[in-house]
MARLOKE-968342 format. One record per residue (C-alpha): residue in three letters; y, x, z. Coordinates in steps of 0.05 Angstrom, whole numbers, plus 32768, in hexadecimal, padded with zeros to 4 digits. Example, Ala and Ser with C-alpha at 12.3 -4.5 7.8 and 13.67 -1.06 7.14 Angstrom:
ALA7FA680F6809C/SER7FEB8111808F/
This chain:
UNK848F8A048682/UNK84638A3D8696/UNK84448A408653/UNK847F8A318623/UNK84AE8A648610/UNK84E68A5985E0/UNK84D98A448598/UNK849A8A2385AC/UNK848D89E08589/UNK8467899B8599/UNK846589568590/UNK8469891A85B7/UNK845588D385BD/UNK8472889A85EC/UNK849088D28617/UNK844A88F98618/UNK8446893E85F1/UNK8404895A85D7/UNK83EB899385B4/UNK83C08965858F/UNK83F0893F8576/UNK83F98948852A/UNK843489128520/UNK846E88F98555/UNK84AE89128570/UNK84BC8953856C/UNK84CE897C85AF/UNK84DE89C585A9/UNK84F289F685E8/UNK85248A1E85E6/UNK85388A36862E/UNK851589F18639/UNK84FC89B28617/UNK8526898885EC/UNK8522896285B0/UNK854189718568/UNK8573893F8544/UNK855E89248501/UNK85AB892F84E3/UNK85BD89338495/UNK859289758499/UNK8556896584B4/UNK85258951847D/UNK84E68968845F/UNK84F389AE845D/UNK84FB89B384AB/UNK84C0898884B0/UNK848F89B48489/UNK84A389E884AE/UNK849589C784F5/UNK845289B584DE/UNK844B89FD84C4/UNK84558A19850C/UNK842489E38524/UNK83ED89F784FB/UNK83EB89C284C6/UNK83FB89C78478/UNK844089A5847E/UNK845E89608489/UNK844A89228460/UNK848188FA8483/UNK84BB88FD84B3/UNK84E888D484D7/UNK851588C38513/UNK84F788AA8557/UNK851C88648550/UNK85018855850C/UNK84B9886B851D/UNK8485884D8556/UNK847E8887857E/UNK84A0887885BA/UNK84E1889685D8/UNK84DD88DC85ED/UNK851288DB8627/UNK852A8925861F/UNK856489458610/UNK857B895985CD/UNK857389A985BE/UNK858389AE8582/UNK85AF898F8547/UNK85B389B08503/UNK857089CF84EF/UNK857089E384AC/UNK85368A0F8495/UNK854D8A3B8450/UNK84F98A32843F/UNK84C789FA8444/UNK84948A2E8440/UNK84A98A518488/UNK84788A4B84C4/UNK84A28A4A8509/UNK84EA8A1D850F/UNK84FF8A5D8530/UNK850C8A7584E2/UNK85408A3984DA/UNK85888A3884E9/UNK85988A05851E/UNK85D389F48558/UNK85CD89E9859E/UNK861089BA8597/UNK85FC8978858C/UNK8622894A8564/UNK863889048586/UNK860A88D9855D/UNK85C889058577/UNK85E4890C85C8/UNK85D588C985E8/UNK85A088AE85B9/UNK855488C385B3/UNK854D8896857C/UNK856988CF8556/UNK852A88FD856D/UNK850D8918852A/UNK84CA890C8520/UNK848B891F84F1/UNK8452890C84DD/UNK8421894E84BF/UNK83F089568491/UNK83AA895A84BE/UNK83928998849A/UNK839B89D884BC/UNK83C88A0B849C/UNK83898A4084A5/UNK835F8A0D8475/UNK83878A128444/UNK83738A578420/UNK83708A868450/UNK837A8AC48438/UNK835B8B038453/UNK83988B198490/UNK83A68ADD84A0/UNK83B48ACB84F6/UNK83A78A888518/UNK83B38A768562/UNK837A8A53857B/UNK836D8A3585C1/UNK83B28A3885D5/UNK83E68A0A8605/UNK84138A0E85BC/UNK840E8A1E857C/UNK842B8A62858C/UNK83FA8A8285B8/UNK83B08A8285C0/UNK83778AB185A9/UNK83888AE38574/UNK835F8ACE8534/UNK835A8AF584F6/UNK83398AE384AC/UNK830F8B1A848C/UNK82D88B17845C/UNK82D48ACD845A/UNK82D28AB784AD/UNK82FE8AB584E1/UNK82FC8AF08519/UNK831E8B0D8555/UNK83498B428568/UNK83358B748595/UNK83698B7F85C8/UNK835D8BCC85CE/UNK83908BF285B6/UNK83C68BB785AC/UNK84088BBF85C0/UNK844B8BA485B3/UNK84568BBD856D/UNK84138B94855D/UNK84228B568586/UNK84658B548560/UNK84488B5A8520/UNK841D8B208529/UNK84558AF48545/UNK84778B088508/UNK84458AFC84D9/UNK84458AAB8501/UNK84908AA784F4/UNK84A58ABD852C/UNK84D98AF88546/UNK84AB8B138580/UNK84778B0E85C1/UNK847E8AF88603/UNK84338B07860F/UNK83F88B3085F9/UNK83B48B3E8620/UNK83778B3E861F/UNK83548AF3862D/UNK830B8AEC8639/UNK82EA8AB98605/UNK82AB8A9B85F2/UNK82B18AAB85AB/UNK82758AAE857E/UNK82A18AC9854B/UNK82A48B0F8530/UNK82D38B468541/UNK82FF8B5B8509/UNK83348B828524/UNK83318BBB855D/UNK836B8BF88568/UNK839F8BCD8544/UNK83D38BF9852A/UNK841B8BE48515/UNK845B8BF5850B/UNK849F8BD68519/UNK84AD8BC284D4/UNK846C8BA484C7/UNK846F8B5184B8/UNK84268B4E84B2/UNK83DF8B6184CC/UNK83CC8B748489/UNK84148BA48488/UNK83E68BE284A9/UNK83A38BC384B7/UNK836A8BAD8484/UNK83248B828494/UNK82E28BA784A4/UNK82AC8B9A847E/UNK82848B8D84B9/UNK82968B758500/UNK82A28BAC8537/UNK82758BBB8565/UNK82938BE985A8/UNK82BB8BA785B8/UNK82AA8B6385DD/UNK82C48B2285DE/UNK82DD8B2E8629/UNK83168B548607/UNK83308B2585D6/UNK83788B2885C7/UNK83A08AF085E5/UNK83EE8AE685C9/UNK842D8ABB85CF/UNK84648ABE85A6/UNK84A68AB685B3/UNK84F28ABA8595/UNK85268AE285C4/UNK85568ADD8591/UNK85778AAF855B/UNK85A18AE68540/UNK856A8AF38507/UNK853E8AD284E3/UNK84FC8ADB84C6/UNK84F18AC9847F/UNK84A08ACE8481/UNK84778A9E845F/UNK842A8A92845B/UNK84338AB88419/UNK845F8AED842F/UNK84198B118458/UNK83E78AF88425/UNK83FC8B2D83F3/UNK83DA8B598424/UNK83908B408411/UNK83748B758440/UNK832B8B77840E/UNK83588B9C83DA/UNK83248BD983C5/UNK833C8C1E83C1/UNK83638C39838B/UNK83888BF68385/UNK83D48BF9836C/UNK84038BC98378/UNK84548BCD8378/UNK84848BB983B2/UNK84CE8BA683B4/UNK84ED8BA483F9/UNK84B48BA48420/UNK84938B7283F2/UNK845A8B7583C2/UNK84498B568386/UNK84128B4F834F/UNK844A8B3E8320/UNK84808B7F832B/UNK84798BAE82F4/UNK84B18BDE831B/UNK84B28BF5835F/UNK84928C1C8394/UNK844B8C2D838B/UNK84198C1283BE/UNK83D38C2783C2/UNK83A18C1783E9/UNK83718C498409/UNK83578C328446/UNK83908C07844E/UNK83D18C048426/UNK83FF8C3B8423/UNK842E8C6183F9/UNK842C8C9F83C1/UNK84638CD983CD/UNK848E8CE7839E/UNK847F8D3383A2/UNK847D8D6D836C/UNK84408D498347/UNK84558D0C833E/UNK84798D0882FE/UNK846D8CDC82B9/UNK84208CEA82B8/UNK84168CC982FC/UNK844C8C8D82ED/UNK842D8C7982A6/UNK83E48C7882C8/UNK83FF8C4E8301/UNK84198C1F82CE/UNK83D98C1B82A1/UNK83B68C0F82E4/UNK83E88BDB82EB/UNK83E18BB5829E/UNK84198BD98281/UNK841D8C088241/UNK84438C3A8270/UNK84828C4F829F/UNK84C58C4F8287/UNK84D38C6F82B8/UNK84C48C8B8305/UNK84E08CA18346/UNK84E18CA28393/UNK84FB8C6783BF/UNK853C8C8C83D3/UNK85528C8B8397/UNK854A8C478381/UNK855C8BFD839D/UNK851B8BEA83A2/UNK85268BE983E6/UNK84FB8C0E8422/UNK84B48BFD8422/UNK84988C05846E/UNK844E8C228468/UNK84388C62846C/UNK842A8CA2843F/UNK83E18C998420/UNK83DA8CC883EA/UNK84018D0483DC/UNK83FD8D3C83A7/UNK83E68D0D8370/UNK83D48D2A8331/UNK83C28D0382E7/UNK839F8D3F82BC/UNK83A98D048284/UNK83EB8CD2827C/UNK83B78CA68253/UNK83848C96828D/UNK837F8C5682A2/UNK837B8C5682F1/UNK83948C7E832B/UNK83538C8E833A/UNK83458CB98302/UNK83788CE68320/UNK83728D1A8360/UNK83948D09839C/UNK83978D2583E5/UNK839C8CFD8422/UNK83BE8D368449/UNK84108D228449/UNK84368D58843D/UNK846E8D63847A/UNK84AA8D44843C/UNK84818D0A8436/UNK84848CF1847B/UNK84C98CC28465/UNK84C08C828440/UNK84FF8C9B840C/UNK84C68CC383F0/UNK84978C8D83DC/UNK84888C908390/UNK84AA8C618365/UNK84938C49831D/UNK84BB8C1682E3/UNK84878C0682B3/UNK84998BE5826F/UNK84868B978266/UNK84528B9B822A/UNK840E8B91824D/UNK83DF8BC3823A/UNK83B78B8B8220/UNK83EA8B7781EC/UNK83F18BB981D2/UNK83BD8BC581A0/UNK83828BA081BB/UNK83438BBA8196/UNK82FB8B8C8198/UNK82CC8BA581E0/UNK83158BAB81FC/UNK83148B918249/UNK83458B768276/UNK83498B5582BF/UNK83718B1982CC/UNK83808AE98303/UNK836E8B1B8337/UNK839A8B26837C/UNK83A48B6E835A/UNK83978B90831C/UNK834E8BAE832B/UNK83388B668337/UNK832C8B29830E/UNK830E8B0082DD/UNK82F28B2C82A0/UNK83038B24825D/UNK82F68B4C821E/UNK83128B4581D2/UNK82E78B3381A2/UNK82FC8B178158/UNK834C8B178166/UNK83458AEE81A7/UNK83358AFA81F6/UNK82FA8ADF8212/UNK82D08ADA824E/UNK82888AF88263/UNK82568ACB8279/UNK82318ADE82BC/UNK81EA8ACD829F/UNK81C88B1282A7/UNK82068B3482C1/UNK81F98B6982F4/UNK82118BA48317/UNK82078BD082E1/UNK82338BB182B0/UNK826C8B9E82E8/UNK826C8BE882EC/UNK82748BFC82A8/UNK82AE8BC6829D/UNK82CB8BE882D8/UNK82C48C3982B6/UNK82DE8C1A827F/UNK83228BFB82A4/UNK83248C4982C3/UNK82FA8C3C82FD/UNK82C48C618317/UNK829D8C1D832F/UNK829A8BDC833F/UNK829E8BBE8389/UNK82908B7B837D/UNK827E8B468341/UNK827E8AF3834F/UNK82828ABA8325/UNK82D88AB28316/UNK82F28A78833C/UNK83278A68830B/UNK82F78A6F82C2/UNK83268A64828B/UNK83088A22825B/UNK83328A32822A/UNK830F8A7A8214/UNK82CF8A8D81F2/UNK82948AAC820C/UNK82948AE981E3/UNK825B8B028208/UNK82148AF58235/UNK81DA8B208251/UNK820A8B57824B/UNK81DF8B99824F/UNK81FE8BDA8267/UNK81DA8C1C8281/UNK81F08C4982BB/UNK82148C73828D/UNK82348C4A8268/UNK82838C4A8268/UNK82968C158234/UNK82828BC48222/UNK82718BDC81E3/UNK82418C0D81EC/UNK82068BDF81F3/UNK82308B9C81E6/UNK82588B7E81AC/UNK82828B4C8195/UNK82608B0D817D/UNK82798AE9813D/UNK82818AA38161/UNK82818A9481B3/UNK82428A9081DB/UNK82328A4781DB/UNK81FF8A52821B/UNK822C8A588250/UNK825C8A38827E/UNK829C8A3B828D/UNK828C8A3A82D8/UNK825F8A7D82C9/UNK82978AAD82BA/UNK82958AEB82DD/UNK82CA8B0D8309/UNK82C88B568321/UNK82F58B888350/UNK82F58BCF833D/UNK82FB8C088370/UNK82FC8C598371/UNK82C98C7C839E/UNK82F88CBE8392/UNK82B58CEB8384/UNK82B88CEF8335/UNK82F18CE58311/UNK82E48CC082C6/UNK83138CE18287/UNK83098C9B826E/UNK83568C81824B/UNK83618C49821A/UNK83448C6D81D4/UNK83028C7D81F7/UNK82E68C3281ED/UNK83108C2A81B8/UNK82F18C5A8190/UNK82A48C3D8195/UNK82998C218158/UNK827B8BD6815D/UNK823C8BD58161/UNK822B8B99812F/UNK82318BD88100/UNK82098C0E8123/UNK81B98C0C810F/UNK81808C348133/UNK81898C778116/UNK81D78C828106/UNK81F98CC1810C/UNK82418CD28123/UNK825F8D05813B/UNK82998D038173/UNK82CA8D308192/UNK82F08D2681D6/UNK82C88CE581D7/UNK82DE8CC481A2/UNK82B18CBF815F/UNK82C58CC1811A/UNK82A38CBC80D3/UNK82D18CF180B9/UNK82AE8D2880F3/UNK82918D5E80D9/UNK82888D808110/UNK827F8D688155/UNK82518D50818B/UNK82158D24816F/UNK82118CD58182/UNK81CD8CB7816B/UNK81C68C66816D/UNK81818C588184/UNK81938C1381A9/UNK81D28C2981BB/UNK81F78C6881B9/UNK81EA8CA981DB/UNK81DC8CF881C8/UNK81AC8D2381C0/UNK819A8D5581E9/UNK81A08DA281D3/UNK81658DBA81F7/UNK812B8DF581DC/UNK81178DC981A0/UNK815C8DB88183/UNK81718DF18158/UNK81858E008106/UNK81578DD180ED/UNK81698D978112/UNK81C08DA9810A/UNK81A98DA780BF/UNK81878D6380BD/UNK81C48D4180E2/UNK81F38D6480B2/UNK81CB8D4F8074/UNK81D08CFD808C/UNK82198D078093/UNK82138D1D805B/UNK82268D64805B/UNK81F68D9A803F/UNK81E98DBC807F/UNK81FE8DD680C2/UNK821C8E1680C6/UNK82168E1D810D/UNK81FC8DEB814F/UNK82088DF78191/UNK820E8DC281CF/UNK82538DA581EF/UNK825B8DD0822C/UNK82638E1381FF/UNK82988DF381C6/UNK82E08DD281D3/UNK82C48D8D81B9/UNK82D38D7581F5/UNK82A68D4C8224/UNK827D8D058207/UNK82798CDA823E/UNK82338CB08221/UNK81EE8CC28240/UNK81BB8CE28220/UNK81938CBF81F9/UNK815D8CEF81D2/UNK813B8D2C81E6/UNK810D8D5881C6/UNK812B8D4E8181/UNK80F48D72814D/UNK81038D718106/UNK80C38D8B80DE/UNK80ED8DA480A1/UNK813A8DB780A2/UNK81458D968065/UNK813A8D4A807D/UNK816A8D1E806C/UNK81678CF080A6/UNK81668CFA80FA/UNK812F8CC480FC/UNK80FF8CEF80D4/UNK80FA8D188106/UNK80D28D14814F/UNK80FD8D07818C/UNK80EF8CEE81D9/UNK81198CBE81F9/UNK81008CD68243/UNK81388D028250/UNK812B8D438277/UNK814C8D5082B5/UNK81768D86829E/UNK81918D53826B/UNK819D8D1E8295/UNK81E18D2182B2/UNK82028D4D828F/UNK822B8D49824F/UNK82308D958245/UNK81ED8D93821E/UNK82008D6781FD/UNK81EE8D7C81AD/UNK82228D958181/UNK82288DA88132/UNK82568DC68100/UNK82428DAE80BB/UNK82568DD08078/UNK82978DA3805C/UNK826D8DA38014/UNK82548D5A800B/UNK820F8D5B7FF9/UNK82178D327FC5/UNK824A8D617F9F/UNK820B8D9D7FA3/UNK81E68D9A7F6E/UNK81E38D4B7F66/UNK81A78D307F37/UNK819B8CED7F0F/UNK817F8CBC7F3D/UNK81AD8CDD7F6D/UNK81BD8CA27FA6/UNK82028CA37FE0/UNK82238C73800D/UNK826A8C728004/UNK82988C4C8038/UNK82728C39806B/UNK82818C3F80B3/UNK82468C6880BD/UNK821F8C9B808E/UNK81E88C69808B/UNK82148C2C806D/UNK82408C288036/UNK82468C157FF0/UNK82098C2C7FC1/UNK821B8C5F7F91/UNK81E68C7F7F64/UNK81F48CC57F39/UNK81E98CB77EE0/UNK81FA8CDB7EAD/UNK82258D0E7ED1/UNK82478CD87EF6/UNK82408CA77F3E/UNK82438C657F2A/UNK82328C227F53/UNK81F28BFD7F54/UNK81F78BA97F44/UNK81DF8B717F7D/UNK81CB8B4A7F43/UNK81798B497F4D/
């Protein structure tokens, strides 16, 4: 009786209890030991959730002592009643129950309930990063402190705990409080995961306020593990926490994840609520004087939606309180089109308003999936993930979503999948644990380049599925911010790449704001010389080179050239890929007749603001002075494709295929 305290559970054989025990007859204490009556109510629900408190994944039988072989268990009856609202809750102390016993369950322990568990342990079963365990305890409900991060179990340092954190991991079991916490000398091989515990008193969970290192700390020992009991002092509540309820809080989330809450719970599947982020840990956004539609429509892209219907603060909606603190305040979205929250400046310095949870930022997104929404081929999207900066990758290709086989996939490309998602990289790529047989392989040996910000800048879209690859081989990636650059990157900037199953060694377009179009006459120069890029305004690139690019566009000249960081074509967000462009004679009618270097010099390297520019003449050289024998492209995607018109008798006509 030293070691129980009330709510405690264990079973018992031929009047024996063990802690070892996995099936018999059930005794709980409650201001002493007793046994429960298996009434009308007592059925599989209650059992689950006694094998839940035990450590097992629930109840494959139960029973009454006098119908089973396990002995009579000469004690009192405690309780009569139990009904547990969930199958899925981990302590009986979450149940309803009476301390009156009914006449059929006083004088007879063949009314004893019994069960009979599963023999896999509850922390087998999927643990999810947060989770708690017991372990070398009297009972189920005390022992060593043990928590799950990055794949192994760990323990808690006991410096720094106090009540608030002892509760929160009772709570987080099932049950309502402590009776105990200190610190217990182990022999533990095990990592440390966990030192200066922090909680508050509306915290359910470890994963509530704290997150898993990467690595295991080092300024504390196993001398000062943390040692716990739970307890209940109280029947007058009762806690509806599941295993699920504290999973949500998958403590590897990366930063610049977004999720939405509703009463203190999260979900991957809200598409209103209050804004969670997590930086360091998960917190809120205040509702301040920058957060307005901007902020709320890039929250919701981040999310999979095409936007927010609307936005707010907590006060003002029912979305109940949500119990963490301020994270971010004084966020600003230069662009309602971006894709991610981390695109957007933030500061991590609360202002004095923001201090109240009423404040926390609120969003209502609309239902269409971004996805759904005018999905163009290259066009990426995460799914199956805990969040929605995590998952298996798909792109459309040919009117249908696909998969990307990990053959040859590196960091390089989980990166640029990530820029193009809004992202400024990627913190992890793995083989997806749920591939998807029912999709194509659109593509393999995907090739991408540390500047690269779309699929289809070095990739495209196959005409039928890549027959070389398994299902098993589909790759998964998380995205994260690292908060020092900040992409412009929205939906029309991949978009806007033309496939490259068009684009030859040598084509011209020209591209303003980062988007490219045929119909440019004017405009930052993209050259295709195995994949996109621009040229590089540097001492050689001058009137005669503007004119040769203007002449394959098909204009009769340039009337001026310049480079991107002195015009308002805005900023091209491709590498460089030629320098030292030399044409020998201005009147060239191609870029590839001309020298160039593809060793960029340093001055060209990383920055788009020399980035070539030109502003052609609108007077098609074809309409200046056009002679027999005359040939144009008309129609083409590019000024280097097209239909094959030839100038006769005054007039363009077409050429015949035949011979």
């Amino acid at each position: 009786l030293l070691h129980a305290t009330n709510g405690t559970i264990i079973l018992s054989r031929n009047n024996t209890s063990s802690a070892s025990y996995y099936y018999g007859t059930v005794r709980v204490y409650d201001n002493g030991w007793g046994n429960i009556c298996d009434d009308y109510y007592f059925d599989s629900a209650e059992a689950n959730v006694i094998c839940h408190q035990l450590g097992y994944t629930g109840a494959s039988s139960y029973s009454r002592a006098g119908l089973t072989n396990y002995g009579t268990d000469y004690l009192r009856m405690k309780w009569d009643d139990v009904n547990c609202g969930n199958s899925d809750y981990l302590s009986i102390f979450q149940c309803s129950h009476s301390t009156i016993i009914n006449s059929g369950c006083v004088n007879s322990n063949s009314y004893d309930a019994t069960v009979y568990c599963y023999t896999t342990r509850i922390w087998d079963s999927n643990p999810f990063s947060g989770m708690i365990r017991l372990q070398d305890g009297d009972y189920s409900n005390e022992g060593r402190v043990e928590v799950y991060c990055n794949g192994q179990w760990g323990t808690i340092c006991s410096d720094g705990v106090d009540s608030y954190d002892a509760t929160t991991l009772c709570k987080q079991l099932g049950f309502k409080n402590y009776s105990i916490f200190s610190a217990l000398p182990s022999n533990s091989s095990q990592p440390i995961w966990s030192d200066s515990m922090y909680s508050t008193s509306y915290d359910l969970c470890y994963g509530s306020s704290n997150s898993c290192p990467m690595n295991s700390v080092t300024n504390c020992s196993h001398l000062n593990d943390l040692f716990l009991k739970c307890s209940e002092k109280s029947t007058l509540t009762r806690r509806t926490v599941t295993a699920s309820t504290c999973s949500q809080y998958y403590s590897q989330a990366a930063s610049g994840t977004i999720i939405l809450s509703r009463n203190n719970v999260s979900s991957a599947s809200y598409y209103y609520g209050i804004v969670r982020v997590y930086y360091n840990g998960w917190g809120n956004i205040c509702d301040d004087s920058y957060y307005n539609s901007a902020e709320a429509n890039v929250i919701c892209h981040q999310l999979g939606y095409t936007g927010a219907s609307s936005y707010s603060r907590a006060g003002l909606t029912s979305y109940g309180t949500d119990y963490l603190s301020m994270k971010w305040d004084d966020v600003n979205c230069a662009s309602s089109s971006y894709l991610s929250i981390a695109q957007c400046t933030y500061s991590t310095y609360i202002g004095y308003g923001c201090y109240s949870n009423s404040y926390d930022a609120t969003v209502y997104c609309y239902t269409t999936r971004i996805w759904n929404s005018n999905p163009f081929p290259g066009m990426v999207r995460l799914q199956n993930g805990d969040y929605s900066n995590e998952g298996r990758v798909e792109v459309y290709c040919n009117g249908q979503w696909g998969t990307i086989c990990s053959d040859g996939f590196d960091s390089t490309d989980a990166n640029t999948l990530c820029k193009q998602l809004g992202y400024d990289l990627s913190s992890y790529f793995h083989l997806s644990y749920d591939s998807n047989d029912s999709l194509p392989f659109w593509t393999s040996n995907m090739y991408s380049t540390g500047y690269d910000l779309c699929f289809k800048e070095h990739n495209n879209c196959p005409n039928t599925s890549v027959t070389s690859c398994s299902y098993s081989n589909s790759i998964s990636i998380q995205c994260t911010d690292n908060r020092y650059s900040r992409l412009g990157i929205n939906q029309d900037t991949c978009a806007k790449i033309p496939d490259l199953l068009h684009a030859t060694n040598g084509t011209i377009i020209l591209s303003r704001n980062n988007t490219s179009s045929a119909f440019y006459y004017y405009g930052t120069v993209r050259v295709y010389d195995n994949g996109w890029g621009n040229i590089c305004d540097d001492s050689y690139f001058d009137s005669a080179e503007a004119n040769v690019i203007c002449h394959q566009l098909g204009y009769t000249g340039a009337s001026s050239y310049s480079r991107a960081g002195l015009t308002n074509y805005g900023t091209d967000y491709l590498r460089m890929k030629w320098d030292d462009v030399n044409c020998g004679n201005s009147d060239y009618l191609s870029i590839f007749q001309c020298s160039h270097s593809t060793i960029i010099d340093s001055g060209c390297v990383n920055s788009n603001s020399y980035d070539a520019t030109v502003y052609c003449y609108t007077t098609r050289i074809w309409d200046s002075n056009p002679f027999s024998g005359m040939i144009r492209l008309q129609d083409g995607d590019y000024s280097n494709e097209g239909r094959v018109e030839v100038y006769c008798n005054g007039q363009w006509g077409t050429i015949c295929s035949d011979g």
